[in-house]
N, C-alpha and C positions, 0 to 999 in steps of 0.2 A: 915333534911336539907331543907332551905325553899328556892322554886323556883318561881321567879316570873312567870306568864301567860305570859308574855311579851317575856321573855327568853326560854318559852316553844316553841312561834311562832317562833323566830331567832334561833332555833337550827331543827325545822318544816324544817323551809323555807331551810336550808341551807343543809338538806339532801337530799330534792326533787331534789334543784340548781345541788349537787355533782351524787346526781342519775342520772339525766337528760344528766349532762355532759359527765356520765361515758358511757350512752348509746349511745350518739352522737362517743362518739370517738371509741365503739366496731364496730356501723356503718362504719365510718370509714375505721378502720383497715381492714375491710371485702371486700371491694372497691378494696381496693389497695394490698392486701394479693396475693401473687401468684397463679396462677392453680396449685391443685395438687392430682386431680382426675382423670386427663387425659383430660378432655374437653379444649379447645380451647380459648381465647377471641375472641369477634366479628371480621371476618375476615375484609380483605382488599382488594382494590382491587388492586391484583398485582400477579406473577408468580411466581411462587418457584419450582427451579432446585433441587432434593432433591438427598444427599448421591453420589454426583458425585467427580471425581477428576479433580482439577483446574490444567493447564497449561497455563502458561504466560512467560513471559521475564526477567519479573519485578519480578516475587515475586516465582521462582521456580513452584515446585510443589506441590499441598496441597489437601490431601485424606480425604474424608469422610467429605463432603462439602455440604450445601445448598446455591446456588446465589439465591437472591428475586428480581427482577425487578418489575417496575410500570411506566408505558409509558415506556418512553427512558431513562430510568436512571436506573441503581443498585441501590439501597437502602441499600441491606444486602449481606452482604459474610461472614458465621458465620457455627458451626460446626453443623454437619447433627442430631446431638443430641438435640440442642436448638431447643425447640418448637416454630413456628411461626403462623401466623394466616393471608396469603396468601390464596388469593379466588379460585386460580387456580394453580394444584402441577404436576410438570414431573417427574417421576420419572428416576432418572440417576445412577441409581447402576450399574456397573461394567460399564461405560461410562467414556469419558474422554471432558471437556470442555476446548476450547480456545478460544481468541480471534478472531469477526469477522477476515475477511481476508481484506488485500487489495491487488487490481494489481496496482503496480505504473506506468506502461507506458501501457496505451491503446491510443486507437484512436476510438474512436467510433465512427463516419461519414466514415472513410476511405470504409467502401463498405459499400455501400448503402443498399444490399439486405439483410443486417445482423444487420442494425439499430434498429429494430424494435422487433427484438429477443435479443440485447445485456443485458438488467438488469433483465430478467428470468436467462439467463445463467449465469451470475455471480453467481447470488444468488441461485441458485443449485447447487453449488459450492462451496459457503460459502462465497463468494466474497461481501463484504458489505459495501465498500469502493472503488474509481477505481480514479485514475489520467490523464487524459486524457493530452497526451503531444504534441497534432497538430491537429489542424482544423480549417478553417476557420468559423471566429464567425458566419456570417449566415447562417451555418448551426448547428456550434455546442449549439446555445443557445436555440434554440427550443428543441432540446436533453435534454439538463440540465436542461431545462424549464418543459420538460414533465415529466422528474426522478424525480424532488425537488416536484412535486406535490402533496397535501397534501394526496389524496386516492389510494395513486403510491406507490405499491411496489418494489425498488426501491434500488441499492447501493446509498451512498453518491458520488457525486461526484463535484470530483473540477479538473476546465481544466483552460490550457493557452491560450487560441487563437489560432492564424497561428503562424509557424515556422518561427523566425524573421532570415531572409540570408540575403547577401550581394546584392551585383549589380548583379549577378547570382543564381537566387532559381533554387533547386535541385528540388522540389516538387511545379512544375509552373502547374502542370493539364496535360502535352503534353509529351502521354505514361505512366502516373502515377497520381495518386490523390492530386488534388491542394489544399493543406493544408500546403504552406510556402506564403512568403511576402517577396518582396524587402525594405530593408530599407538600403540603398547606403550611406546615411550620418547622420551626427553627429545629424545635427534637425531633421530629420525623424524621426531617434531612439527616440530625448524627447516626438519628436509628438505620435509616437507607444506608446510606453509604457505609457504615459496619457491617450490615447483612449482607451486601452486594462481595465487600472484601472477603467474607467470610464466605463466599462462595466462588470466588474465584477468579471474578471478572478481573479484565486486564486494564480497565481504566472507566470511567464514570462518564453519560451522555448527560448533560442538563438543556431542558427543551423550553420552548417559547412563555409559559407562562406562571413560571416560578414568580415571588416576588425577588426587589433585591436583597429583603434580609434572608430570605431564606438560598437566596443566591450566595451570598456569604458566606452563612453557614456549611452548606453543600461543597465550597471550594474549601474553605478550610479545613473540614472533615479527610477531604479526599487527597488535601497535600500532607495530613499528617498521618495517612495511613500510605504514604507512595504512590496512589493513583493518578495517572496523566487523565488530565479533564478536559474532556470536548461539549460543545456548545454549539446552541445556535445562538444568535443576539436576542436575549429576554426585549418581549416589547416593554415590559415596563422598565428596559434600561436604554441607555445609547451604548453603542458599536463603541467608543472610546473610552467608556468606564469598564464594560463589561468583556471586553478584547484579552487586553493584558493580561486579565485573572486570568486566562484559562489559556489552553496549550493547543486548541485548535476549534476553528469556529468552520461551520457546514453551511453549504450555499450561499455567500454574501449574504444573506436575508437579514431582512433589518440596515445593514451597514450605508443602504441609500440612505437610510431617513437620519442619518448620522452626518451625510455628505452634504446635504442642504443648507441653503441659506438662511431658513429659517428652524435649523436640528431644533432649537430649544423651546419652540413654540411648537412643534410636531409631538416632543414628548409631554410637554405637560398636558397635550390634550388627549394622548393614548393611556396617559395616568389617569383621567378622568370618565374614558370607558372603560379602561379594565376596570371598574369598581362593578361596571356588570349588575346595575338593580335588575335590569328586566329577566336575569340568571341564564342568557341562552349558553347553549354550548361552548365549549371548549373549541372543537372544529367552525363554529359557526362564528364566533367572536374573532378570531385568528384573521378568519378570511374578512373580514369587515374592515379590518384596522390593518391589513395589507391593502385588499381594495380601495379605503379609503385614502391612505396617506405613499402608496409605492412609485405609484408614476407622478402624483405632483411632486415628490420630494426627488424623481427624475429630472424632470424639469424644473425644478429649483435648485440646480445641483452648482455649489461654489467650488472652484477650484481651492482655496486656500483651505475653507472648512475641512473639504475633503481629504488634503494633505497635512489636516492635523489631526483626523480620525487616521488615516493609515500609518501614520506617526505610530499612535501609541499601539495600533497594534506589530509593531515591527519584526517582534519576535514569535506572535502568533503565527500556526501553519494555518491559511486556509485553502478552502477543498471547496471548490467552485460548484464544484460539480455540474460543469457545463454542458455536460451531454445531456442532463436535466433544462437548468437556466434557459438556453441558447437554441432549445431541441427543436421552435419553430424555423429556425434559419438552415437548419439541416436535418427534416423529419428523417426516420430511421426507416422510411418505405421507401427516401428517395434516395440512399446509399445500395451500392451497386451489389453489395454481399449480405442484404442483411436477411432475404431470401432463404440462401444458405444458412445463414444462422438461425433462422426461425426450426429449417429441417432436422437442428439436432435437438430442439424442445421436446419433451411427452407431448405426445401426439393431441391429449386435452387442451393443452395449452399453445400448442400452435397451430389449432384452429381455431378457437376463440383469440390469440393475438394477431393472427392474418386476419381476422372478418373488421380488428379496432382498425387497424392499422388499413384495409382499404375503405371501410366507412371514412377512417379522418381524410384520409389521401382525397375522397372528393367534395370536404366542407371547404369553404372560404379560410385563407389563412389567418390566425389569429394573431395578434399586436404583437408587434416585437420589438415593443421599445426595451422593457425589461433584457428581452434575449440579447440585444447589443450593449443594453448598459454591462451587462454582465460579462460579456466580454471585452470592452472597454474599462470598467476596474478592474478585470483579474489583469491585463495588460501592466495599467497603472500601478499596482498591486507589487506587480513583478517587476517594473522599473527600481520602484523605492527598496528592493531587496527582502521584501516579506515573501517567506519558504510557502509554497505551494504544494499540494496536495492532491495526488490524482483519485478520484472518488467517483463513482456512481450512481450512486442509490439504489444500486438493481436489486429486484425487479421490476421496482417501479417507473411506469409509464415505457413499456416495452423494452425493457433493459433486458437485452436477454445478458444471461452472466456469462462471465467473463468476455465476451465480443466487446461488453458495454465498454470495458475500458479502453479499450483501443478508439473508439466513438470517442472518448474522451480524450486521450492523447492529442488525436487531428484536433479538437477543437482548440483545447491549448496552445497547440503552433498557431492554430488562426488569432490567439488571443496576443503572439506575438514572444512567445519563447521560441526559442530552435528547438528543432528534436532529439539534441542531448539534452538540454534543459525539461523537457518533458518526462526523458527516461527518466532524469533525476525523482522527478514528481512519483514518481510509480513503484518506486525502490529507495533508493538512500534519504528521500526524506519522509518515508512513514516506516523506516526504520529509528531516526532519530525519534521519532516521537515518545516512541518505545524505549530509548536509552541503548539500542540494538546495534549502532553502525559500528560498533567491534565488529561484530558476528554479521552482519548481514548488510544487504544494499550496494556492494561491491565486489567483485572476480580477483580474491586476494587470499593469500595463504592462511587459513585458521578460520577460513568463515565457511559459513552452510553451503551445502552442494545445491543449491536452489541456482538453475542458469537455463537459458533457453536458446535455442542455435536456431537460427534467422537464412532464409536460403538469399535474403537481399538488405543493403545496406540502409537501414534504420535515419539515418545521418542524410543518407538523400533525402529520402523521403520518408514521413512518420509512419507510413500506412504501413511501411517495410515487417513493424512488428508484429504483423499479423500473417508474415513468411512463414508460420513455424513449422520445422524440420522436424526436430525434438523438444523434449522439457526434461529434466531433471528436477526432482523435486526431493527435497530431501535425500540426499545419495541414488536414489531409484529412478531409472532412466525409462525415460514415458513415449515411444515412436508412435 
């Protein structure tokens, strides 16, 4: 058979060509071929929790876990079997991780001599998140000014300003810490609440003795400027008108005298002393018209009334704040670590806290009707499906910070949630408040590196949270 030279070249050239090509694409395939030697690809630079069990709200529980963080973001949440290639690994075997924590009601200015120690304490705590619900801005923005700092270790925090009151503030400075604000009318309120937005604050606290028009006002203002609006129950309103409006209400207060058989003959006569001719204080007026109407409206308490006051607030969070409420059923001298927690105070402050706390330890105990009713609504509270709110008030009435919220968690389970339902309280729902549970409240791809690894199961037992191994707070790993 006769072969041209010509056809000798074109079938040359066209083995080389398919040679060449075959060799490019085994290059290739070599590139992109899995590890499967054991050796690693070139690491990253990011964190890997490795073989631990996840706890969250959102997504149950999940064993045998690796989380990857890098800065302040999750990247990966994948099984402890997948190989990853993470620059830096913890190992979290027989550990349990949650979500950072938050306190939703602090006050961080309220004592001065505790300022300066309040986002160490958190965050040894797990606390990596904090709400601060009063203070006056010039003090509290150099606080959030110093926390937001880029080299600051550091909870997140978002506050409201002063406590917006009526023509009588409770918390005017005279006997007590000035962290409220008169706003008496309807233009004060638009005027407050534009100053407060124009300054920064993350949402609006309106307190006990606004009126209801100026109540109005104040919500209206704050929903057309975006701010989420917390509350206590105005006495000159009931817990079922003034619920709704707002996006979360602090300590039940008031919401007894809502619950009674006779709510509507309670307010028209708290209508009748706020008018206040003899002009006594703010603080002094408060306590009178709780004094007067809290525990009869205990003991007058309807079931039905009361399940059409929680009705309408169905969709409000509240924030019991039971370690407050409840605090004579389980003083904080008779908890077996609080000792230890007093020892990580400034040294001024936990000796004047050890001297209240063995003074109270040997008075008679005071009534606790209020302390069980309160935990009896927040129970009832939480059967009907109204979102809960783990909260504080530290530092007041020996709240040391962050410990307190763990003091609050236990109380919650006694209040009759389980202790995933609690975690919930502490994370994914004062993230919701915020419009936040994209980004935070749950151990999921695309959210804050805020978690805390636990050396015992949370799930047994509440106290578990107070295991802490580590924290992560924002990317930044806290031992």
């Amino acid at each position: 058979m006769h072969i041209r030279f010509a056809d000798l070249i074109r079938h040359y050239l066209s083995f080389v060509i398919l040679l060449l090509l075959s060799l490019g694409l085994i290059s290739c395939a070599e590139q992109e071929a899995p590890v499967t030697d054991g050796t690693k690809p070139e690491t990253i630079d990011a964190v890997a929790i490795e073989n631990i069990t996840l706890i969250d709200a959102l997504n149950g529980v999940r064993e045998n876990q690796t989380v990857i963080f890098s800065g302040d973001e999750i990247i990966a949440v994948q099984s402890a079997s997948v190989a990853h290639n993470a620059s830096d690994v913890i190992d979290g075997s027989g550990r349990y991780l949650i979500p950072g924590l938050w306190d939703f009601h602090v006050h961080l200015t309220y004592e001065e001599a505790l300022v300066d120690a309040m986002a160490d304490l958190f965050l040894s705590y797990g606390i990596t998140s904090v709400r601060d619900t009063g203070g006056l801005l010039d003090k509290v923005l150099p606080v959030v000014e110093a926390m937001n700092a880029p080299d600051t270790l550091a909870p997140r925090v978002y506050y409201a300003g002063p406590l917006l009151d009526g023509d009588f503030v409770v918390y005017n400075g005279i006997g007590r810490p000035e962290i409220g604000t008169s706003v008496p009318t309807d233009e004060a309120a638009r005027q407050t609440v534009s100053m407060l937005a124009d300054a920064g604050v993350s949402f609006i606290k309106i307190y006990e003795m606004v009126s209801p028009e100026v109540f109005a006002v104040l919500v209206a203002a704050a929903e057309e400027l975006g701010l989420p609006i917390d509350s206590h129950v105005p006495l000159s309103m009931r817990a079922s008108v003034a619920g709704p409006d707002v996006d979360a209400i602090e300590h039940l207060r008031n919401i007894e005298m809502d619950c009674a058989a006779d709510a509507e003959a309670l307010h028209a006569r708290r209508l009748e002393l706020l008018e206040n001719p003899e002009g006594i204080t703010g603080a002094d007026l408060r306590a009178s018209l709780h004094s007067l109407q809290r525990l009869p409206a205990v003991a007058n308490y309807d079931e039905a009334q009361c399940d059409q006051t929680i009705a309408a607030m169905s969709d409000t969070v509240m924030v019991p704040t039971l370690r407050l409420n409840s605090f004579n059923l389980v003083p904080a001298w008779e908890r077996n670590d609080f000792e230890d927690a007093l020892i990580r105070l400034p040294a001024e402050v936990r000796e004047t806290w050890r001297s209240q706390a063995m003074n109270r330890s040997q008075q008679p105990p005071g009534d606790s009707t209020f302390a069980e009713w309160s935990l009896f609504l927040t129970g009832r509270m939480h059967e009907a499906g109204v979102p809960i709110g783990a909260g504080t008030d530290t530092p007041i009435n020996l709240s040391v910070p962050g410990y307190s919220l763990h003091s609050e968690l236990d109380m919650l389970v006694r209040a009759g949630l389980t202790p995933l339902e609690a975690i919930e309280t502490a994370t994914l729902e004062p993230a919701k408040f915020f419009d936040l549970q994209d980004s935070m409240g749950s151990i999921d791809v695309g959210k804050v590196a805020d978690l805390v690894m636990l050396g015992a199961n949370p799930l047994d037992n509440i106290s578990a949270t107070k295991a802490i191994e580590l924290v992560v707070s924002q990317g930044r790993v806290i031992r």
